[in-house]
C-alpha positions as CSV (number, residue, x, y, z in Angstrom):
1,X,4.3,74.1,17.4
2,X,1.0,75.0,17.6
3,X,-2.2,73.1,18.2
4,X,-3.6,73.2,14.5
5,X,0.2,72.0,13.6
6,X,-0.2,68.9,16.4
7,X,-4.0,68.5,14.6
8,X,-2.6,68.0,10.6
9,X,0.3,65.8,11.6
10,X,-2.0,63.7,13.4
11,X,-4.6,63.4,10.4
12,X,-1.1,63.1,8.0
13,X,-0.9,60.1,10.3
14,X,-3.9,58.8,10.3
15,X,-4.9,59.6,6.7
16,X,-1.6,57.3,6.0
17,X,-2.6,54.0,8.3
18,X,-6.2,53.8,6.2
19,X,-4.5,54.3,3.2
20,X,-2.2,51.6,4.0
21,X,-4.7,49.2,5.4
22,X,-6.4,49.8,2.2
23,X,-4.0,49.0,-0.1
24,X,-3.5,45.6,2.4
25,X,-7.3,44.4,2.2
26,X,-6.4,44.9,-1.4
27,X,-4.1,42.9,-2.2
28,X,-5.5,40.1,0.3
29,X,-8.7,40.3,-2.3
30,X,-6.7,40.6,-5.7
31,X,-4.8,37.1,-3.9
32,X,-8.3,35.4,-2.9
33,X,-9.4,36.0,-6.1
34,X,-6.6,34.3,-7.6
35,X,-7.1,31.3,-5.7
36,X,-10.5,31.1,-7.6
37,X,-11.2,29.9,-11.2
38,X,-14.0,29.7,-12.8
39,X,-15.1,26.7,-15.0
40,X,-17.8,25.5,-17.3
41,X,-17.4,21.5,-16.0
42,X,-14.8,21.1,-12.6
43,X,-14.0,17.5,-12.6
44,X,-12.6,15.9,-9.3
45,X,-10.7,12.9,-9.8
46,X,-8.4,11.9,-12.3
47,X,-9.2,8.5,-12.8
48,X,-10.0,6.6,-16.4
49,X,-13.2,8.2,-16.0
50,X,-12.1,11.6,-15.0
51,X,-9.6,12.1,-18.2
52,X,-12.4,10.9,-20.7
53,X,-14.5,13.3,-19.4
54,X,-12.2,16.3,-19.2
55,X,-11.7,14.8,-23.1
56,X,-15.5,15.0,-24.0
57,X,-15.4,18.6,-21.9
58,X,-12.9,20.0,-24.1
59,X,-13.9,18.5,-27.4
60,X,-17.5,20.2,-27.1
61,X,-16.2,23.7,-26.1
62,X,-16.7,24.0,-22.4
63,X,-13.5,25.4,-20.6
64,X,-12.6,22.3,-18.3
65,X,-10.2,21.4,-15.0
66,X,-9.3,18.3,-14.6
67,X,-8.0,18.0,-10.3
68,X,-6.3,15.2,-9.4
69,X,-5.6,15.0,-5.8
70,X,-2.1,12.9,-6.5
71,X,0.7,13.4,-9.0
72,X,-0.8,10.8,-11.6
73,X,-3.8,10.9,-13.8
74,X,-5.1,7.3,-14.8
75,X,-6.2,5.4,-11.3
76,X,-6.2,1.9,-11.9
77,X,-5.2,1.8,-15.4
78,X,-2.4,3.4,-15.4
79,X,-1.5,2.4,-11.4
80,X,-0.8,-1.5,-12.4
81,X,-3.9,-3.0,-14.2
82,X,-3.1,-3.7,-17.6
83,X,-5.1,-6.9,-18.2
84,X,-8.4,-4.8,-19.7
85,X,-11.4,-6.5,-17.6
86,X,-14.1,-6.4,-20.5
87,X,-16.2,-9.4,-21.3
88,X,-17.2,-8.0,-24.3
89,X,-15.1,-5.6,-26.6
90,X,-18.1,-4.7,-29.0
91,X,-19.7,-2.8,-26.1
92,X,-16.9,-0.4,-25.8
93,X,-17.0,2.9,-27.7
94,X,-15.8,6.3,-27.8
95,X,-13.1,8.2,-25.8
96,X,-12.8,4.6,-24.6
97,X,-11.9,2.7,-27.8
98,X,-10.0,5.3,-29.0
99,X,-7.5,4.9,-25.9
100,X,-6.7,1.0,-26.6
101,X,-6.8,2.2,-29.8
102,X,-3.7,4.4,-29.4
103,X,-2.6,2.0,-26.6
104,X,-2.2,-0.2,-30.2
105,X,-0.8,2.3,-32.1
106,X,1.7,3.0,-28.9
107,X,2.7,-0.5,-29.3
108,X,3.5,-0.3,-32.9
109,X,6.3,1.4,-32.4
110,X,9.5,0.3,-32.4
111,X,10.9,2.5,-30.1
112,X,8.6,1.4,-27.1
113,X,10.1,-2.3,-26.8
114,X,12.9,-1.7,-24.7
115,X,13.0,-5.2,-23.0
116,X,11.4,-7.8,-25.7
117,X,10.9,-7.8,-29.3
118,X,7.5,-7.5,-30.5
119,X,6.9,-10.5,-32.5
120,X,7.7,-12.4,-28.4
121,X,5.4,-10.7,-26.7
122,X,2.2,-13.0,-26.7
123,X,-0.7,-11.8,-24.0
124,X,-2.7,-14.1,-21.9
125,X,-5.4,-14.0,-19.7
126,X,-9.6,-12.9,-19.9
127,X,-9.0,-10.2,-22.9
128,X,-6.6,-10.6,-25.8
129,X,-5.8,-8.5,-28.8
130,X,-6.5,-10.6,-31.7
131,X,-4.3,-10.6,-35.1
132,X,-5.6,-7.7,-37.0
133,X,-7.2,-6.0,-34.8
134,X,-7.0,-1.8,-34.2
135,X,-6.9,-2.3,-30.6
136,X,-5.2,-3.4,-28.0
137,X,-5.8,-4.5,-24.5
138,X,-3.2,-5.4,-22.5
139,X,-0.5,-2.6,-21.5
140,X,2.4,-1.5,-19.3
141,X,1.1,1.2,-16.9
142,X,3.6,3.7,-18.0
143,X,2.0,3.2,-21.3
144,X,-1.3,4.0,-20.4
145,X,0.3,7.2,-18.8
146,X,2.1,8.3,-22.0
147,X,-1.2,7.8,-23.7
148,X,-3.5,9.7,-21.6
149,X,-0.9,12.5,-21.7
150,X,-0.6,12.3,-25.6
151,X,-4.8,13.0,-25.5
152,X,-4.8,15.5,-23.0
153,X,-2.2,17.3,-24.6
154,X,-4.2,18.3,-27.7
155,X,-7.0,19.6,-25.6
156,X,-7.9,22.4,-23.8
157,X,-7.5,21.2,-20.5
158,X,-6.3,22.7,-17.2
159,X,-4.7,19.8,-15.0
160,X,-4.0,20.7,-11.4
161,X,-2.3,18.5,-9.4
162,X,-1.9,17.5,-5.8
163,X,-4.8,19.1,-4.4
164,X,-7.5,17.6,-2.3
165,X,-11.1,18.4,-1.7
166,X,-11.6,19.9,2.1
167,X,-14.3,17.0,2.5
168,X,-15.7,18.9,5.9
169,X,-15.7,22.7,4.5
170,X,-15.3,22.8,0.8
171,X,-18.3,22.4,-0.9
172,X,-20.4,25.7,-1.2
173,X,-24.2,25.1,-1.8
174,X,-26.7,27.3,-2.8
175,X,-30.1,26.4,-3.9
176,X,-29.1,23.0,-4.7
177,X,-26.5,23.7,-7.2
178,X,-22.5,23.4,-6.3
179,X,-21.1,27.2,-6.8
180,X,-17.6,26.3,-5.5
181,X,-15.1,23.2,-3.9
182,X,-12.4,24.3,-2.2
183,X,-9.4,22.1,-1.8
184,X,-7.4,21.8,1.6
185,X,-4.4,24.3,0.2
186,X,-7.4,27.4,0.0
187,X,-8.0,27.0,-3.9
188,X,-11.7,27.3,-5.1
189,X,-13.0,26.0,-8.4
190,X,-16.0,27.5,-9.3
191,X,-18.4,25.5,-12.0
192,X,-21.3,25.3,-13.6
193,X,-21.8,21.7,-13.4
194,X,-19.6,19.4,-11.3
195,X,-18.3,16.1,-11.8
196,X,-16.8,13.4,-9.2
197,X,-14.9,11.3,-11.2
198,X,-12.7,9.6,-7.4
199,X,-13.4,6.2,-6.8
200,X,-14.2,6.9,-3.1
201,X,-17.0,9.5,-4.0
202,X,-15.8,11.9,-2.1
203,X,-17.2,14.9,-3.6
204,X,-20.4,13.1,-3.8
205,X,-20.6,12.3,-0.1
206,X,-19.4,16.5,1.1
207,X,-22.3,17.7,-1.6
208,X,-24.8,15.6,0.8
209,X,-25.7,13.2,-1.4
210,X,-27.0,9.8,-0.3
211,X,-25.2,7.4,-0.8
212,X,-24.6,3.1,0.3
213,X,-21.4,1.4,2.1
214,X,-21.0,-2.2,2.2
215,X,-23.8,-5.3,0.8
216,X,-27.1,-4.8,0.8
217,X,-29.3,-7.5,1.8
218,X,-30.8,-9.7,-0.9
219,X,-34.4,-8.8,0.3
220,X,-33.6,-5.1,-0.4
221,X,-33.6,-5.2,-4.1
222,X,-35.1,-8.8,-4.7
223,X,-31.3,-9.9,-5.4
224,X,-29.9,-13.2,-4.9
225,X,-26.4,-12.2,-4.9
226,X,-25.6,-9.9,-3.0
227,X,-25.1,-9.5,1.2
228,X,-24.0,-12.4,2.6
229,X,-22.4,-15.5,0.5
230,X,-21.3,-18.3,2.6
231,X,-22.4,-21.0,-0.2
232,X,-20.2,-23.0,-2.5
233,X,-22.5,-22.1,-5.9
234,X,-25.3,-19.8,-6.0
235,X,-28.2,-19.6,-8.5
236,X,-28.8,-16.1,-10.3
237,X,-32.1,-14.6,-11.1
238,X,-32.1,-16.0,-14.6
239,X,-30.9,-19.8,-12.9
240,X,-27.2,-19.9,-14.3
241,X,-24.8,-20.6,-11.9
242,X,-22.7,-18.0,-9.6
243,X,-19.4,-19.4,-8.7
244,X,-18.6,-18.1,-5.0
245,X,-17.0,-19.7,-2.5
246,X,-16.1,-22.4,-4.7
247,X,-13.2,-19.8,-6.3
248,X,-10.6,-18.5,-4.2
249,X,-10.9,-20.1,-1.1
250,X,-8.7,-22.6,1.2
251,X,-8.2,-25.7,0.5
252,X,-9.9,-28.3,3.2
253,X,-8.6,-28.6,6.6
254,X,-6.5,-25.7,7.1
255,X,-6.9,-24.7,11.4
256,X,-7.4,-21.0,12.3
257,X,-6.2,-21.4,15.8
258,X,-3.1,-19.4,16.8
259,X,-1.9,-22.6,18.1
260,X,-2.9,-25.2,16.0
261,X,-6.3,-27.4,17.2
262,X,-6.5,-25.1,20.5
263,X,-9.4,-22.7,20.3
264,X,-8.4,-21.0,23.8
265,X,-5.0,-19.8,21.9
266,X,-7.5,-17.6,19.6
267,X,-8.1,-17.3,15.7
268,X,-5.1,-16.2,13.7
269,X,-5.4,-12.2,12.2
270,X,-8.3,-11.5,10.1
271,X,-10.6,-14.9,11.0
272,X,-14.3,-13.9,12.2
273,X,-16.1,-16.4,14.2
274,X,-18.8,-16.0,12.3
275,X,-19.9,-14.7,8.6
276,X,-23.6,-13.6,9.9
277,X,-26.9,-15.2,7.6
278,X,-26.9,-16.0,4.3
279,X,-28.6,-13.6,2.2
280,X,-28.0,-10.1,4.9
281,X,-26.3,-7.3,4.3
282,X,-23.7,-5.7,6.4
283,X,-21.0,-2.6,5.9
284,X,-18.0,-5.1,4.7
285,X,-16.2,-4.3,1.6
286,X,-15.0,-6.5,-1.0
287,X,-11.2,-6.9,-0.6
288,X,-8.6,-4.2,-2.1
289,X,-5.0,-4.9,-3.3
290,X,-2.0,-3.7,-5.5
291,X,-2.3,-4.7,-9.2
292,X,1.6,-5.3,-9.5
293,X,3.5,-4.7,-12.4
294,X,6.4,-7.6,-11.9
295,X,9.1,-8.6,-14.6
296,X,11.2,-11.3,-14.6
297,X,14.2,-9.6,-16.6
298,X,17.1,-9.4,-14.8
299,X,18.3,-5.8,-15.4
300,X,15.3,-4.1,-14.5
301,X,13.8,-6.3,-11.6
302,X,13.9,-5.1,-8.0
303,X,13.9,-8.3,-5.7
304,X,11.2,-8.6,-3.7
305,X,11.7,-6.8,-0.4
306,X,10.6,-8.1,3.7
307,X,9.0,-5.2,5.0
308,X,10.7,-3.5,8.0
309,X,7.3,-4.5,10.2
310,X,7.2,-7.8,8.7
311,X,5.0,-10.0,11.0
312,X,5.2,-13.8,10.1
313,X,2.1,-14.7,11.7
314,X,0.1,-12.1,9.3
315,X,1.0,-15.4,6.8
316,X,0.3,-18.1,9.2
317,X,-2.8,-19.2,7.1
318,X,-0.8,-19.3,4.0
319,X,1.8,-21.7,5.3
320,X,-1.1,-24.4,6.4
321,X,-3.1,-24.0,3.0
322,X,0.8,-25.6,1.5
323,X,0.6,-28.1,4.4
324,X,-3.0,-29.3,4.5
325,X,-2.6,-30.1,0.8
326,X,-2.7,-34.4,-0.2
327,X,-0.7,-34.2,-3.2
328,X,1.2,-32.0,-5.5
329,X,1.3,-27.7,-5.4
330,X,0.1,-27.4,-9.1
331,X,-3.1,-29.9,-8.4
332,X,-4.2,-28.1,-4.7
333,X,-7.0,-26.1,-6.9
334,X,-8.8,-27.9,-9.8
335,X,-9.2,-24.7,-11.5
336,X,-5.9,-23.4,-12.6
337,X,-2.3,-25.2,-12.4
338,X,0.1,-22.7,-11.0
339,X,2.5,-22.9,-8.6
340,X,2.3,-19.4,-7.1
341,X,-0.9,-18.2,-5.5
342,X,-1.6,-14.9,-8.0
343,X,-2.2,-14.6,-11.7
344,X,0.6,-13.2,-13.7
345,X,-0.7,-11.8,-17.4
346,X,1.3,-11.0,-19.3
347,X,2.0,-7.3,-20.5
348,X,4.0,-6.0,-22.9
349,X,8.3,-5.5,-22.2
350,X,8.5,-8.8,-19.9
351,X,6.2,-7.3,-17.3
352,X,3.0,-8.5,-15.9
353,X,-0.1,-7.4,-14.5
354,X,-0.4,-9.5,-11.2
355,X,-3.8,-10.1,-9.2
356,X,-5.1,-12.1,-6.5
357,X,-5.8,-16.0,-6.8
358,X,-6.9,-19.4,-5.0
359,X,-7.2,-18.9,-1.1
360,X,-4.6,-16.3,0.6
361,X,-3.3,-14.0,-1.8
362,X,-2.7,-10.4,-2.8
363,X,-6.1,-9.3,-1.3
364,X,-5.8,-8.1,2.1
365,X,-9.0,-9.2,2.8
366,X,-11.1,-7.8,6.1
367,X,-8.8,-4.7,6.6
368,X,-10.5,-2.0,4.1
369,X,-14.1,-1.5,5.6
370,X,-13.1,1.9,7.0
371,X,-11.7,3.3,4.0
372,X,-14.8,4.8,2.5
373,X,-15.2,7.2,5.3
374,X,-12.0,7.6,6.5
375,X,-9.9,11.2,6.9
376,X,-7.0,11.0,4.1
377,X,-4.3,10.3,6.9
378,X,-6.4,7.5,7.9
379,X,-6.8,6.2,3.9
380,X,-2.6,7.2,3.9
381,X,-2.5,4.4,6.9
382,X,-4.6,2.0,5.2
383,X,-2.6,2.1,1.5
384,X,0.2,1.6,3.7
385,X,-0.9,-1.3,5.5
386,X,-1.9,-3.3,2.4
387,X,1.6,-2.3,0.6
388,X,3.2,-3.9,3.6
389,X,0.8,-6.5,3.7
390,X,1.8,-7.3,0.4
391,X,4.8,-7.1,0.5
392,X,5.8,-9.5,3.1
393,X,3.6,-11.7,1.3
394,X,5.5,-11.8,-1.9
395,X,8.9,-11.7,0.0
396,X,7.4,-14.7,1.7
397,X,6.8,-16.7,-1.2
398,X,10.2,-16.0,-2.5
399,X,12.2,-16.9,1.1
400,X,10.6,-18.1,3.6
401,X,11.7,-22.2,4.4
402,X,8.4,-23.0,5.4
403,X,7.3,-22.2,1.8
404,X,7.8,-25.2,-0.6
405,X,10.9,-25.1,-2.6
406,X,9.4,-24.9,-5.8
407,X,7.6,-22.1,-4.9
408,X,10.1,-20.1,-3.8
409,X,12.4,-20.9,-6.7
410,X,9.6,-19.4,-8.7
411,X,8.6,-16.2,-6.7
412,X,12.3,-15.5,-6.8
413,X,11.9,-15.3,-10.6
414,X,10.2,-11.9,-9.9
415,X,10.3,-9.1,-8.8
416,X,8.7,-5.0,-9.1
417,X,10.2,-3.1,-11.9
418,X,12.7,0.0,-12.0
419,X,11.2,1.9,-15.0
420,X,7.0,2.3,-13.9
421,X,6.6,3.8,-10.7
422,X,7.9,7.1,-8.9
423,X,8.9,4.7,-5.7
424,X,12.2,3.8,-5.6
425,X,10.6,0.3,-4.5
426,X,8.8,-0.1,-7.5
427,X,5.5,-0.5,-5.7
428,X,2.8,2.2,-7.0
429,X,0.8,4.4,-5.0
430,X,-2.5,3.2,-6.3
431,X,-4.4,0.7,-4.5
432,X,-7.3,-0.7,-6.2
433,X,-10.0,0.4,-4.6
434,X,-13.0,-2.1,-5.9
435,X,-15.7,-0.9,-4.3
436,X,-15.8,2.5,-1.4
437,X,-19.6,4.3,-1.6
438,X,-22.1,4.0,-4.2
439,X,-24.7,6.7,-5.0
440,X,-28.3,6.2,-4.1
441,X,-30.4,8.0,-6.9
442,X,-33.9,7.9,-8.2
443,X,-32.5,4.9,-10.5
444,X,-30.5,1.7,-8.9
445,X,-29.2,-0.8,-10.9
446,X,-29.3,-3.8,-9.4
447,X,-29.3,-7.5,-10.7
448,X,-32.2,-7.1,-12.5
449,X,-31.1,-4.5,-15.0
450,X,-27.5,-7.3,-15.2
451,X,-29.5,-10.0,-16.1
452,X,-32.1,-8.2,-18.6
453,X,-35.0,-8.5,-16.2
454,X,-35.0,-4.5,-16.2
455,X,-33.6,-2.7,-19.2
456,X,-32.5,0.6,-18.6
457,X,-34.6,3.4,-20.9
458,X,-32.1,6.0,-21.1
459,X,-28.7,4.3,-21.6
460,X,-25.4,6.1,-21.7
461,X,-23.5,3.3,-21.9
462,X,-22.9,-0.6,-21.7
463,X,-21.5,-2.6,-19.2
464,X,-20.6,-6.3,-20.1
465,X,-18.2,-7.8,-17.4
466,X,-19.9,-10.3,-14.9
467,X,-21.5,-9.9,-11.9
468,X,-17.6,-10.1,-9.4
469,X,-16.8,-9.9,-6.1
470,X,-13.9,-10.7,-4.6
471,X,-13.6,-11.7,-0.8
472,X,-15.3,-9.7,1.9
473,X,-14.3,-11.7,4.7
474,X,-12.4,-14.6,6.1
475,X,-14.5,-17.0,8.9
476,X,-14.6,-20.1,10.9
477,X,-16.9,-22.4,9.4
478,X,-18.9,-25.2,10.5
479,X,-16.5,-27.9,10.6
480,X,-13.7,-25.7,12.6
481,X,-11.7,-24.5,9.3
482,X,-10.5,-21.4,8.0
483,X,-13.1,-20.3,4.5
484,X,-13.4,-17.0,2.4
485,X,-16.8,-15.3,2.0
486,X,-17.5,-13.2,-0.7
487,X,-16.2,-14.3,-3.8
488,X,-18.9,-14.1,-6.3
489,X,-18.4,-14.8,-10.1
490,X,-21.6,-15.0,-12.0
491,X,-20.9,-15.2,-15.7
492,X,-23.3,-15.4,-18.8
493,X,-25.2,-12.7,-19.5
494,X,-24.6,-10.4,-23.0
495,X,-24.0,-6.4,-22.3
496,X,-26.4,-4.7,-20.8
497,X,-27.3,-0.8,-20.6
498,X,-26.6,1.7,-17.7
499,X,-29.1,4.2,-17.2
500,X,-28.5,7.8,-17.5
501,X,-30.3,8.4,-13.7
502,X,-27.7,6.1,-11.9
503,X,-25.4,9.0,-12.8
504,X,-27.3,11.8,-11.4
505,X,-28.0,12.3,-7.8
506,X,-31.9,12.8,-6.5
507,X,-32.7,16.3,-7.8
508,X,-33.7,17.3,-4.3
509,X,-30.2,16.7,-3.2
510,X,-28.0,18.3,-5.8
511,X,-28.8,19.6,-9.4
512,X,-25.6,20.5,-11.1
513,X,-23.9,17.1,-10.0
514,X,-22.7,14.2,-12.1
515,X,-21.1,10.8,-10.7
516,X,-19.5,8.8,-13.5
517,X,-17.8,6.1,-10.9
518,X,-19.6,5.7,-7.7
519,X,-23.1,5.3,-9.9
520,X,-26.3,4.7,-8.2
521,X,-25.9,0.3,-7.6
522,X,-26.4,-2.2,-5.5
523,X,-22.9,-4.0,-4.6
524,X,-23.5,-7.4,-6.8
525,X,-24.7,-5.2,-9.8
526,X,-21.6,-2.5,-8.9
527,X,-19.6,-5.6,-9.6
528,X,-20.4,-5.8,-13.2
529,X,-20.0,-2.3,-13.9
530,X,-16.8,-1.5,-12.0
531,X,-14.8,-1.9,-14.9
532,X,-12.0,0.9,-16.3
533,X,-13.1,0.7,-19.9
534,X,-16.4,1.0,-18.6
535,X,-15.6,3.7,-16.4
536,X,-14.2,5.8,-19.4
537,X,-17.5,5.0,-21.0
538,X,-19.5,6.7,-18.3
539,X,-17.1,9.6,-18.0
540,X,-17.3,10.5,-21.5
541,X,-21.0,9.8,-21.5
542,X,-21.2,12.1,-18.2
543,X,-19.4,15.2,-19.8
544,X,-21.7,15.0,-22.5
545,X,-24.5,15.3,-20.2
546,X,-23.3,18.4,-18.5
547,X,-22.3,20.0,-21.5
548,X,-25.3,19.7,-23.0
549,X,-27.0,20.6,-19.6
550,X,-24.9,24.1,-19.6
551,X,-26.4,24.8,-23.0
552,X,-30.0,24.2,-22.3
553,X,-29.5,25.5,-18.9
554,X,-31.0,22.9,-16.9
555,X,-30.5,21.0,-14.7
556,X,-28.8,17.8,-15.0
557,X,-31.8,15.7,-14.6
558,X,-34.0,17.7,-16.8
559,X,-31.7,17.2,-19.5
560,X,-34.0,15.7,-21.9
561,X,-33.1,12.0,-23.1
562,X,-33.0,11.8,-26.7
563,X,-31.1,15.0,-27.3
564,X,-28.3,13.1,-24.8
565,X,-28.9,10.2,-27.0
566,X,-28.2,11.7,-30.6
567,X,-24.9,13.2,-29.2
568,X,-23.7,10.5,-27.6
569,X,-24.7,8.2,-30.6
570,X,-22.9,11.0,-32.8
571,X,-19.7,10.6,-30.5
572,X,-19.3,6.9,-31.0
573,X,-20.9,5.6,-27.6
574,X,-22.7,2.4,-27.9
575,X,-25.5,2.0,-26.5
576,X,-27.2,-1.5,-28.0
């Protein structure tokens, strides 16, 4: 063969590798590119909040996703709590209504009592569906999830599933405005305005915008609430009275040595020496727990389970708040007559909505404050601790010999249900997460705007629960006994407005970002807000807002007031 032969089998070759390489790089683009989608309004989180928003999104045109970084939409109201925290039903409207609404209409039929006849289900507790009524505010968690499902269904949504944000990579930024979020799995959402509906903020915080952990000092805002509680009562700004450490405490006397009266054997888990000044902030965060959904009904109760780590001394403290009391279980607390140390409400189907009461309880309290910030294995680690946490504590009440009889025979009543979560357990993955980071905008609401001092101009909607926090932290106190600090439960005040600018970051920071959960707020005034009908409210109310934002093409806070106004007004939102 000749040298000109050599030379064209050679280009054959090569002519073959480019075109080959080609068609690779190819494919490898045409696959990228289908790992990106392109939206009007990308909501992250599928809370309450994110669901009535990807609602709203859909109902005024906008193509919508809806990415929920589990394998259930809902959060907290469909993840155990059932007992609706309100205060006031009048100031819920909209997307938000019309879901107790259909929670009612759920409820009417037959078909959906499985384990109690209708006419024997009476609720209990804060909120109650009166006779008449086209609502209804009390519900099993797998109820709420049929619900949700039943709304989204008729919309054009696109629900993804399972994916979470790459907090250290994923947000693209380019002249202020979100272009992109990239999940951990390599898929991109592109947007034209983004939403973090998470309770943790977490695409708030990778988008760079500022944000608070923890109590701010009263001095800060010109609060009296807030930061540090270590009082009894407290006055608000107005001069009714805040009920703090006078709820949900120990009862007197109850030692926090390992060894009892011997301070050289060292406090018992979870017991500071000291709660730091009266009035200061610090980085604490209120306590989180499981809202359980218990039943009593023999056939579909799972009894309550120890823990394989089960560590009695982690209930040390609970054991000596039985002991140190002078007379009978049901009169330890002059505020509430129960035997057990959690309030059971009632939900529908012989199941309850169970939360934290009186001194030690379901709230793990002191072992959250690095959940804000922490990587998702170290929030997986956290979740984990307080389900165990938890656990062992109910299993405790229900067995343990050191627990009065009484008690036990009436822990032993209950135990998780078999129909509501994915765990074989019964326990569900959602933790309540109170409180993680709160937005710092242009516009805090604080106190002030709670108690009418400052009225928000440009409300998108009403909060009208109290001013709540449950305990930070657990302390050594004066005398040489165990206390709680951080309860706060300031009551008396009618619904106030939440402005529009706690929703939006500062404009230098990000322009095409709304933040329906973690809202710009000072912890005590966080406490009032931080309610799931509420929640729903401001997602609804945030959707709006970008929608309208996309039309005008501005950004979101040059979206001018009234023109929000009219269309929320339109939409059923109350705002007065």
């Amino acid at each position: 063969m000749g040298i000109f032969g050599k030379v064209t089998q050679v280009g054959i070759v090569n002519y073959s590798l480019k075109l080959i390489c080609c068609l690779f790089l190819g494919l490898v683009t045409l696959a990228a590119h289908g790992q990106t989608k392109k939206y009007d309004i990308v909501i992250y989180g599928g809370t309450s909040a994110g669901v009535a928003a990807a609602l709203q999104s859909s109902r005024m045109g906008k193509s919508v996703v809806l990415i929920e970084p589990t394998n259930r939409i809902g959060g907290l109201t469909t993840g155990g709590l059932g007992q609706t925290d309100i205060g006031n039903k009048q100031a819920i409207g909209g997307i938000s209504r019309e879901f107790y609404e259909n929670i009612k209409k759920y409820y009417d039929d037959p078909k959906n009592w499985k384990w109690e006849k209708k006419s024997d289900y009476k609720d209990g507790g804060q909120t109650r569906t009166e006779d008449g009524e086209p609502t209804m505010w009390t519900f099993e968690p797998s109820a709420a999830l049929a619900v949700y499902k039943d709304m989204t269904d008729k919309e054009k949504i696109k629900m993804v599933y399972n994916e979470r944000l790459n907090r250290e990579s994923g947000v693209k930024k380019v002249d202020g405005k979100i272009v992109s979020i990239t999940m951990e799995s390599g898929k991109t959402f592109k947007g034209k305005v983004f939403l973090d509906a998470t309770y943790e903020g977490d695409l708030m915080a990778s988008a760079g915008v500022s944000y608070a952990v923890g109590r701010e000092s009263n001095a800060e805002y010109g609060e009296t609430l807030n930061g540090v509680q270590a009082n009894s009562i407290n006055l608000a700004l107005t001069g009714f009275v805040s009920k703090n450490a006078f709820n949900h405490n120990f009862i007197p006397g109850v030692d926090p040595y390992v060894i009892k009266g011997d301070p050289a054997s060292g406090l018992l888990p979870n017991v500071n020496e000291k709660p730091g000044l009266e009035g200061e902030g610090d980085k604490k965060i209120q306590a989180y727990c499981f809202r359980m959904c218990l039943t009593d009904h023999p056939e579909n109760r799972i009894p309550f389970q120890k823990p394989s780590n089960y560590d009695e001394i982690n209930y040390e403290l609970l054991f000596r708040n039985y002991e140190a009391r002078k007379g009978p279980i049901r009169e330890m607390y002059s505020y509430g007559n129960s035997l057990l140390p959690w309030i059971n409400s009632s939900m529908p189907n012989r199941k309850t909505d169970t939360n934290n009461k009186f001194g030690f309880s379901t709230d793990y309290i002191g072992r959250n404050y690095d959940y804000p910030e922490a990587s998702y294995a170290e929030r997986e680690k956290i979740i984990e601790e307080h389900r165990n946490y938890q656990m062992g504590l109910m299993w405790t009440l229900a067995n343990h010999p050191r627990i009065p009889q009484e008690v036990r025979e009436e822990a032993s009543r209950w135990g998780t249900t078999k129909d509501e979560f994915e765990r074989a357990d019964g326990w569900q993955q959602q933790l309540y997460i109170r409180e993680a980071r709160r937005m710092v905008s242009d516009y805090v609401m604080t106190q002030h705007n709670c108690e009418a001092l400052k009225v928000a101009e440009d409300g998108i909607g009403l909060a009208a629960y109290g001013m709540d926090s449950h305990n930070v932290q657990r302390y050594l106190d004066a005398n040489g006994y165990v206390q709680n600090e951080g309860n706060v439960e300031a009551h008396g005040f009618k619904p106030y407005p939440i402005s529009y600018g706690a929703l939006v970051p500062k404009k230098e920071e990000c322009t095409n970002l709304i933040v329906p959960v973690c809202v710009s707020s000072t912890h005590i005034a966080f406490g009032s807000i931080r309610m799931e009908p509420v929640f729903m409210v401001l997602g609804q109310s945030a959707a709006t807002a970008a929608a309208l934002a996309i039309d005008a093409n501005v950004n979101v806070q040059d979206l001018p007031y009234p023109k929000l106004k009219e269309q929320l007004l339109k939409d059923g939102q109350r705002l007065k």
